[in-house]
C-alpha positions as CSV (number, residue, x, y, z in Angstrom):
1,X,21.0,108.9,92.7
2,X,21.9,109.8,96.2
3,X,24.3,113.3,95.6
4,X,26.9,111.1,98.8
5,X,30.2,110.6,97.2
6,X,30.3,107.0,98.5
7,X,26.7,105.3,98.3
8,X,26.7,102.4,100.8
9,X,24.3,99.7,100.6
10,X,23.5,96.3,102.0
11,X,21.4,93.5,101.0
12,X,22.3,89.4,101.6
13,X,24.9,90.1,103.9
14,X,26.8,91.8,100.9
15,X,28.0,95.5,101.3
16,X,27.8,97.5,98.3
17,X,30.2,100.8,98.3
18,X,29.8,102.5,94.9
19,X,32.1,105.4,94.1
20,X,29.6,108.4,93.2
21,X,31.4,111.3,91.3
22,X,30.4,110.2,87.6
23,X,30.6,114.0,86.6
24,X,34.7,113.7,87.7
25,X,35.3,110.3,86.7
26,X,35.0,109.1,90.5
27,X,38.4,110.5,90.7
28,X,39.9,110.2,94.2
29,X,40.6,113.2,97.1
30,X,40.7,113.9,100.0
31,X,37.0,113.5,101.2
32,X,36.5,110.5,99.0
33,X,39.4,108.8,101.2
34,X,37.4,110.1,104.5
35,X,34.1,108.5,103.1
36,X,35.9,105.4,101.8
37,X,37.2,104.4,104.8
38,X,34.2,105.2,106.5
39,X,32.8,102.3,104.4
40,X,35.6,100.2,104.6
41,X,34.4,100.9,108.7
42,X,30.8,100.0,108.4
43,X,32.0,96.9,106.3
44,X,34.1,95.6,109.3
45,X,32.0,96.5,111.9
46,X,28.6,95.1,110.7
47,X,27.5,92.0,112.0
48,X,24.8,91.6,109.0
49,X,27.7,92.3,106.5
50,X,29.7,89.5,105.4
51,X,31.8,91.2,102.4
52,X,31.6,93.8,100.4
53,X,31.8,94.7,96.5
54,X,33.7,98.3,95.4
55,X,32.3,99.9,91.8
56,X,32.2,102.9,90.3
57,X,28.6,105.1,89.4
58,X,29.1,106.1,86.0
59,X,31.4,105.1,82.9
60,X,34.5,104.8,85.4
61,X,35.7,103.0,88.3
62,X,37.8,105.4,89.7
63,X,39.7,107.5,86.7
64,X,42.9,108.2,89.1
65,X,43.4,111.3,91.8
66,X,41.9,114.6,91.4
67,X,44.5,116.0,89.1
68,X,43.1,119.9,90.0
69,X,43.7,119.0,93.5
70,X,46.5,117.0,93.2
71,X,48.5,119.9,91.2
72,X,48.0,122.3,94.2
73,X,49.8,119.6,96.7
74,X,52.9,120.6,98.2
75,X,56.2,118.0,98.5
76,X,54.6,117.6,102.4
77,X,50.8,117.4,101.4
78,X,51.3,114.9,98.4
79,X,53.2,113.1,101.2
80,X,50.9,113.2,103.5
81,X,48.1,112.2,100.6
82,X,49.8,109.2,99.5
83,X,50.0,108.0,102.8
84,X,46.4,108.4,103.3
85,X,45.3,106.4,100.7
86,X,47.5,103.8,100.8
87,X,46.3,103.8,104.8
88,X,42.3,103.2,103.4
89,X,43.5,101.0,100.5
90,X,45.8,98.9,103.0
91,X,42.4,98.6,105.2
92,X,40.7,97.2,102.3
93,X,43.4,94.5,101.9
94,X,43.5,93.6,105.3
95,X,39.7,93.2,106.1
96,X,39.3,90.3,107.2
97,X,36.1,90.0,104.8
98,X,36.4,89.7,101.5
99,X,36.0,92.2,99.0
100,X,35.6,92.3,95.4
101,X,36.3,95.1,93.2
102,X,33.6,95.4,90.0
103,X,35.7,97.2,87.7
104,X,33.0,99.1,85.2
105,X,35.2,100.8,83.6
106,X,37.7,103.2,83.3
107,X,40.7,102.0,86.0
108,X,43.7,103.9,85.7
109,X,46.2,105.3,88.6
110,X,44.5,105.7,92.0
111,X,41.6,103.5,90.5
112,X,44.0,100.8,89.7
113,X,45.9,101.1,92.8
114,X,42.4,100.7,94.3
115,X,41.3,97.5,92.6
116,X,44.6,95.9,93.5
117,X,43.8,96.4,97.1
118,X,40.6,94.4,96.5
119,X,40.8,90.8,97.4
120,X,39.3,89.5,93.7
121,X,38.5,91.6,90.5
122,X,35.7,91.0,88.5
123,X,35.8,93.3,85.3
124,X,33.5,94.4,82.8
125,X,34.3,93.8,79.3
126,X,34.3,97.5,79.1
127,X,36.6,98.2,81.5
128,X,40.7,99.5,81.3
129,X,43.4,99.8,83.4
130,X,46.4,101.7,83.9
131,X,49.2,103.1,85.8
132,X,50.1,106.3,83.5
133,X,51.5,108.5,86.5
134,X,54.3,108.6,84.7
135,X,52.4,111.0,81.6
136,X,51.9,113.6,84.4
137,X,55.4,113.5,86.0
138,X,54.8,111.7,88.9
139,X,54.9,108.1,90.3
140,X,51.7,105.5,91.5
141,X,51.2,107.1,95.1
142,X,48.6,104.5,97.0
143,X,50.1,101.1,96.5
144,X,50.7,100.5,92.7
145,X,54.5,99.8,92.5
146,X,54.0,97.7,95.2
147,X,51.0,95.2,94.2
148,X,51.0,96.0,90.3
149,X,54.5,93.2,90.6
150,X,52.9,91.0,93.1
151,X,50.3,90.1,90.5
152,X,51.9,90.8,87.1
153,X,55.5,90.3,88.0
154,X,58.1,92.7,88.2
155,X,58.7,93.1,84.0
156,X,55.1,93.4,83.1
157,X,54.7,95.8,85.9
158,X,57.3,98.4,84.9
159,X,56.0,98.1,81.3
160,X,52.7,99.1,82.6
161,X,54.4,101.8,85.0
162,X,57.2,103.4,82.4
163,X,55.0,103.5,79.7
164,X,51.6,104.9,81.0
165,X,50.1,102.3,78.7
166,X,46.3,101.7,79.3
167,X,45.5,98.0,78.5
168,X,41.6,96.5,78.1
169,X,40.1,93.9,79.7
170,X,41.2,91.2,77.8
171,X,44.7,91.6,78.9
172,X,44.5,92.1,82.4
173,X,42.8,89.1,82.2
174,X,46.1,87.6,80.3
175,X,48.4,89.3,82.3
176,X,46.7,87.6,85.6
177,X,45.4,91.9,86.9
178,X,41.8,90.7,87.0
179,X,40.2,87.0,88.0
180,X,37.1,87.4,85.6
181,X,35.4,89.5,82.3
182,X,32.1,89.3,81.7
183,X,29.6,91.1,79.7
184,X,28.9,94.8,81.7
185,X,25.3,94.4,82.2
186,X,26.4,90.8,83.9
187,X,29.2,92.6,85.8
188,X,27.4,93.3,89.4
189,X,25.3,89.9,89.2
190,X,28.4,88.6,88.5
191,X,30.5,89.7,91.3
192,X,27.3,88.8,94.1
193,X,27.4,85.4,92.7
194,X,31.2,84.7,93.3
195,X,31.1,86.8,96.9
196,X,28.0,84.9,97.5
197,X,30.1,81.2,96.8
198,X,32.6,82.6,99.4
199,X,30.4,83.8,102.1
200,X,29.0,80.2,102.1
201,X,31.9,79.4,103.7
202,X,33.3,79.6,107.4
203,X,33.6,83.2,108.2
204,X,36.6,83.0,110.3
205,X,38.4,80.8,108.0
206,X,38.0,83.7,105.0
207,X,39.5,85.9,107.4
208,X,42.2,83.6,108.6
209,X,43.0,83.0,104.5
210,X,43.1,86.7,103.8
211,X,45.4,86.8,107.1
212,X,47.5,84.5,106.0
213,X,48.3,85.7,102.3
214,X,48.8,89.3,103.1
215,X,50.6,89.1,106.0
216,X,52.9,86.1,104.7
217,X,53.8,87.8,101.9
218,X,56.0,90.2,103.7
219,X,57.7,87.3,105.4
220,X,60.7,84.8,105.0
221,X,59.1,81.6,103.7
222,X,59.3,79.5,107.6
223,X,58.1,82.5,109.0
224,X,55.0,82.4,107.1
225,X,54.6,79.0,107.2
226,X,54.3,78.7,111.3
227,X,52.3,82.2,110.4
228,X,49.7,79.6,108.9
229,X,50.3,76.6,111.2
230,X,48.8,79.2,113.9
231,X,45.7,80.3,111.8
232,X,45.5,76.4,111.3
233,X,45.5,75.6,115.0
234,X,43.6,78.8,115.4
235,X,40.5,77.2,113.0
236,X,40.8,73.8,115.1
237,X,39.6,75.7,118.2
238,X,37.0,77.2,116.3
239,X,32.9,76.0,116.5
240,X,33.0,76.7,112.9
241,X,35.8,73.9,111.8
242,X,33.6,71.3,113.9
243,X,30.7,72.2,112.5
244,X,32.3,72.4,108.8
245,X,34.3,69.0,109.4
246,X,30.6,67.5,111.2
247,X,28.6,68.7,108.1
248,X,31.1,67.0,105.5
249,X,30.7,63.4,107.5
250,X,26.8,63.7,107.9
251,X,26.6,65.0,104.1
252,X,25.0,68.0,105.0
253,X,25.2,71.6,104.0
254,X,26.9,73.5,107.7
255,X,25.4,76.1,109.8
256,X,28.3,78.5,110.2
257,X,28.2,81.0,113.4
258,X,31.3,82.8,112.7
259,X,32.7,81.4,116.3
């Protein structure tokens, strides 16, 4: 295996960005960020890339932070590092293709946080997740008291967050943290089928979805309604929605451009 921190690969359109420090639990610092949102970059950027699927190299997803590093961090620097991540892990959320987390295993802090930015999970049956910040004196730093509520409501969340609790698979599941558990070795086959059922669609109505969600949930109700009226009226001028709408009356599969 490639000795890069963050393999990148691409094959069917589908970006695959593999977190590569087994021997440290892919735990998360400051050059993992760099190189993460390097690939969040190429994912964007690629006109052969159509989404992308996040895992981990390894018996972990991403383990948390580097604790060594982060115990050196001054008030400023673990600032300044929170910021950073939630900066790449906001990036994540906001790409405007979508991405999939293929949670392998171990998810706790920073990996969790990580995850949630992704726009679906997919977890082995292998995997666990946690929030245990709390076990080392410290708070989620990169998203997690944020998003951890927005999927598992505001009760389970703090349960998660006060206690340090791991949980399994099976109850993320439950609890509404992951969309699917399957069998590892059927984990990654797993994920390309379900991006590959999305990437069938229009292009520029997944990104006018993702739009839509992430940036309505910050606003009033009407505000986020005439938020998606205009990605609506946005799709109507789009070759795309003709060509999807033309498709459905001739009974035919549609050519999407992305225009």
């Amino acid at each position: 295996m490639s000795d890069s921190v963050v393999l990148f690969d691409v094959a069917d359109r589908i970006a695959t960005i593999t977190l590569n420090r087994p021997d440290k639990l892919n735990a998360l610092n400051d050059n993992v960020f760099e190189l993460l949102a390097d690939a969040v970059a190429r994912v964007r950027n690629g006109g052969d890339i159509g989404g992308a699927i996040v895992t981990g190299a390894g018996r972990a997803f991403v383990a948390g932070a580097d604790i060594g590093e982060l115990q050196s961090k001054s008030p400023g620097e673990a600032v300044k590092l929170s910021r950073r991540g939630q900066e790449v892990f906001r990036q994540i959320e906001m790409l405007e293709k979508p991405v999939i987390a293929a949670v392998n295993g171990f998810a706790f802090g920073g990996g969790c946080e990580l995850a949630m930015a992704c726009h679906v999970r997919v977890a082995s049956d292998q995997a666990k997740f946690g929030q245990p910040e709390v076990k080392l004196g410290t708070i989620p730093g990169y998203g997690g008291t944020q998003r951890l509520p927005r999927l598992v409501g505001t009760g389970r969340a703090l349960q998660l967050m006060l206690t340090g609790d791991p949980i399994d698979a099976a109850e993320a599941l439950r609890l509404g943290l992951v969309n699917a558990v399957v069998p590892a070795s059927e984990l990654l086959p797993a994920a390309r089928a379900l991006l590959g059922r999305m990437l069938a669609n229009g292009p520029l109505a997944l990104g006018a979805c993702i739009d839509a969600v992430h940036r309505g949930a910050a606003l009033p109700m009407d505000e986020a309604l005439a938020l998606e009226s205009a990605q609506f009226g946005l799709m109507a001028a789009s070759a795309d929605m003709r060509e999807g709408t033309t498709a459905f009356l001739e009974k035919r599969p549609p050519r999407f451009t992305g225009r």
